[in-house]
C-alpha positions in Angstrom: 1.3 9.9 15.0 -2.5 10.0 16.1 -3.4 10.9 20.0 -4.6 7.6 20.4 -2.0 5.0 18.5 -1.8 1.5 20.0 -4.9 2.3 22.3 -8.2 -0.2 22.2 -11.8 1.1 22.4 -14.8 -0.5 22.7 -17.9 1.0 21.4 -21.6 0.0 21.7 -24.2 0.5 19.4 -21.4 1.5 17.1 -23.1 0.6 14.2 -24.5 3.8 12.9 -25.6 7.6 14.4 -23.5 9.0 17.3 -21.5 5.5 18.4 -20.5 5.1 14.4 -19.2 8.6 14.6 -17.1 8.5 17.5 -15.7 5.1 16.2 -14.5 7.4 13.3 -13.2 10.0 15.3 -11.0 7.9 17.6 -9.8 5.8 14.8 -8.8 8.5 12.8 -6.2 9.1 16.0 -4.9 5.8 15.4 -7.2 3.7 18.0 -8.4 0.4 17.7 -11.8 0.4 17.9 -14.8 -2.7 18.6 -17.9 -1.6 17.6 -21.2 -3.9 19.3 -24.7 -3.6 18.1 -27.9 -6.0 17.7 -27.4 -4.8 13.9 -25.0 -7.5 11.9 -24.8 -5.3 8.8 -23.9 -2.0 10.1 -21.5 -2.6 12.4 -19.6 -4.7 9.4 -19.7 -1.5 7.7 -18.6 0.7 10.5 -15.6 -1.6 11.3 -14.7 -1.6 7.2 -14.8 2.1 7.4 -12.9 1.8 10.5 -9.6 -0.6 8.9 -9.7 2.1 6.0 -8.4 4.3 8.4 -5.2 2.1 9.2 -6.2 1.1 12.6 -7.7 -2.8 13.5 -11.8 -3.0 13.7 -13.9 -5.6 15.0 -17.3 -6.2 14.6 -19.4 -7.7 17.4 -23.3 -9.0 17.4 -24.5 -8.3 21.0 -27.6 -8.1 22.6 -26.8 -5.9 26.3 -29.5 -6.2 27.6 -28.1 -10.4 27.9 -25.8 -11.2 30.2 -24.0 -13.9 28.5 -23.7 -11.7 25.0 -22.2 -8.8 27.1 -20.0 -11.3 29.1 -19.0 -12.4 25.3 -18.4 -8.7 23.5 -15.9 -8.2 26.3 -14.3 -11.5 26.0 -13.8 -10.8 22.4 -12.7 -7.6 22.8 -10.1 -8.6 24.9 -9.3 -11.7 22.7 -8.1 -9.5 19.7 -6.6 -6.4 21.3 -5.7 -7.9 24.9 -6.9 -5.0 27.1 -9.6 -1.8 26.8 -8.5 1.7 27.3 -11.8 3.4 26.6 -15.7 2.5 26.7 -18.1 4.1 25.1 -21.6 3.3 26.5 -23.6 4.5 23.5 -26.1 2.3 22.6 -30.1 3.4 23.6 -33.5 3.3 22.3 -36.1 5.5 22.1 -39.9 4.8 22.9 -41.7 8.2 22.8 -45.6 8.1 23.8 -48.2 10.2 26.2 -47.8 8.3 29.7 -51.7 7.3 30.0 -50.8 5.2 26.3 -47.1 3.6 27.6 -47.2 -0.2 28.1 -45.6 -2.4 30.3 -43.7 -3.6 26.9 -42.2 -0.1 26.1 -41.3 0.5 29.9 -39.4 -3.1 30.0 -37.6 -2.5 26.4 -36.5 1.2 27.2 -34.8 0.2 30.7 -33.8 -3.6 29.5 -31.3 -1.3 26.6 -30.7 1.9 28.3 -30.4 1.2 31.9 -30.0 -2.4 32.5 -27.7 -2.8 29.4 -25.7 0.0 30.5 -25.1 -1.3 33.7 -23.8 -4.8 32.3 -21.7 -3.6 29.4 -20.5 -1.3 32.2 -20.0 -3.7 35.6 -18.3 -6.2 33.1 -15.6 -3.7 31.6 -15.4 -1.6 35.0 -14.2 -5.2 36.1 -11.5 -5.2 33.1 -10.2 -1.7 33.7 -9.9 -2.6 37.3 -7.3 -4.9 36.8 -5.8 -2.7 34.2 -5.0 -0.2 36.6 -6.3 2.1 34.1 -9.3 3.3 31.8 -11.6 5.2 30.3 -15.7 5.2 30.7 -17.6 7.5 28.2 -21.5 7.0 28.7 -24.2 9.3 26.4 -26.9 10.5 28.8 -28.9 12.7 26.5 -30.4 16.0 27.7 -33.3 13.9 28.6 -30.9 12.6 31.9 -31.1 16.6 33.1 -35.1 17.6 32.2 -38.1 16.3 31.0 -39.8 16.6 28.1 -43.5 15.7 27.1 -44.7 11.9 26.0 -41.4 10.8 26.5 -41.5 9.5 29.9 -40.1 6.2 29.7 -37.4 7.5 27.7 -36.0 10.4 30.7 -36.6 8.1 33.3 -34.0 5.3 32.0 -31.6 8.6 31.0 -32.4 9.9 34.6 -31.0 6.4 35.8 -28.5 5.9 33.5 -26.7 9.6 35.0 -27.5 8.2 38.5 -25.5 5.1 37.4 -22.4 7.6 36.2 -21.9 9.3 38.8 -22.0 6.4 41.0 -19.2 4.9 39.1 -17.6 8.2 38.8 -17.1 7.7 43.0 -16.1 4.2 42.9 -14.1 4.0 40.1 -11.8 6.6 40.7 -10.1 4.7 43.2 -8.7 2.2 40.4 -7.5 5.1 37.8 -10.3 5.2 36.3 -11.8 8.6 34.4 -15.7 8.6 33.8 -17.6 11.0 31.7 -20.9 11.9 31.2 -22.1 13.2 27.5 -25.9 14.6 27.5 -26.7 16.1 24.1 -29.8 17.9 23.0 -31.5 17.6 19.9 -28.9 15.1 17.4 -30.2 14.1 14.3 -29.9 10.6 13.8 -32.1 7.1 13.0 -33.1 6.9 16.3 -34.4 10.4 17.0 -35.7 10.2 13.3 -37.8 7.0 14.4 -38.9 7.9 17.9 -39.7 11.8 15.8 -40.8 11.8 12.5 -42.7 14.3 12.3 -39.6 16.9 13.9 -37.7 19.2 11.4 -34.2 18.2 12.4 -32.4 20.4 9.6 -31.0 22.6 12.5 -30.3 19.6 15.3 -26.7 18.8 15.6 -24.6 15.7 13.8 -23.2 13.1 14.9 -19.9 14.8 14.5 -21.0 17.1 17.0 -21.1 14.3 19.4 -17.8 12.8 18.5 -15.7 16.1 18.7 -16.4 16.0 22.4 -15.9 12.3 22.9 -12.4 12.5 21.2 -11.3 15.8 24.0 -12.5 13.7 26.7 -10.6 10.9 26.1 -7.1 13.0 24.6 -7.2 15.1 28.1 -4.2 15.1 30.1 -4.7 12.6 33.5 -3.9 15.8 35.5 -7.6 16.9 34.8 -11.2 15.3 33.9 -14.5 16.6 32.9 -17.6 14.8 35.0 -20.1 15.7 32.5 -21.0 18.0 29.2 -24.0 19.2 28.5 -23.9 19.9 24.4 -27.2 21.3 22.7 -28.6 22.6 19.4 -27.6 26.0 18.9 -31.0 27.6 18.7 -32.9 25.2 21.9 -33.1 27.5 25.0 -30.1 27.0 27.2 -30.8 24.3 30.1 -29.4 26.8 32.8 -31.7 30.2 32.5 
């Protein structure tokens, strides 16, 4: 018997890094998981990886930052497992360059993903759970959504948003049984921070694992207690509190 049997999570950006992890780690706990991403072939792999497990996948192609494709990943979701018990608002990219060299394209792609995405995946399952009467809202700030950090400007501001938008649904939510956590990692080594840095060393930066060890406490707690948000870093980066 896993923590999780007979429960239904959906997943974005599931495909690969921290979102294919935690897809992993809640199946493995005997939850049926929807993974959504913009990449086809990956999240066909992850939901593969997923049914190996024993539990049902499926695989969704969704653009968030579109209305109608969000609109459809939650209708599908709900078409093959009739309800969701825990969303995981994963899915993010990273755009890192010196202010004075941003343009107006890399500020519009960074918050169209990770703020304006968020907030539609988001707004459209809050909706779901509403009705429910129950649920559970994982979104992955990043440590950028608590400090700054040079050239990456467009990147903090959209996490600095998307905590603004969690706690605000943390307040409103809670009314309706619904938990909401915030997850803001440090340094995780992964394709996107492997992109956005390629010239980083990332041999000591955290796995995905990392990432999906908290997710998977979050969402086994008892209902008698919740966790707002965790703040999970690198062992050797300077603590964020000094």
């Amino acid at each position: 018997m896993g923590k999780l049997d007979g429960k239904t999570a959906l997943i974005t950006g599931g495909g690969r890094g921290i979102g294919r992890a935690i897809a992993l780690a809640l199946a493995k706990e005997g939850c049926n998981i929807a993974v959504a991403s913009r990449t086809n072939d990956e999240i066909r792999q992850a939901t593969g990886e997923i049914e190996k497990l024993g539990v049902k996948g499926l695989a969704i192609t969704a653009d968030i930052s579109k209305p109608e494709e969000v609109e459809q990943m939650v209708d599908k979701t709900l078409e093959a497992f009739g309800k969701v018990d825990i969303f995981v608002n994963n899915a993010g990219i990273a755009i890192f360059r010196p202010f004075l060299e941003l343009t107006l394209e890399d500020w519009d792609r960074t918050m169209n993903i990770n703020l304006r995405g968020a907030f539609l995946c988001t707004q459209n399952i809050a909706r779901v759970m509403v009705k429910q009467g129950f649920g559970t809202i994982i979104t992955i700030c990043s440590s950028a959504s608590k400090k700054t950090y040079p050239n990456q400007m467009a990147y903090v501001v959209s996490k600095h948003g998307l905590m603004g938008l969690t706690k605000s649904l943390n307040i409103e939510l809670k009314p309706h049984g619904i938990k909401v956590h915030a997850i803001c990692p440090g340094g995780v080594d992964t394709k996107l921070t492997g992109d956005a840095r390629p010239e980083t060393d990332r041999t000591e930066w955290m796995q995905p694992d990392d990432i999906a060890h908290v997710a998977l406490m979050l969402v086994t707690q008892d209902d008698r207690a919740t966790i707002d948000e965790i703040y999970i870093r690198r062992y050797d980066a300077s603590p964020i509190y000094q």
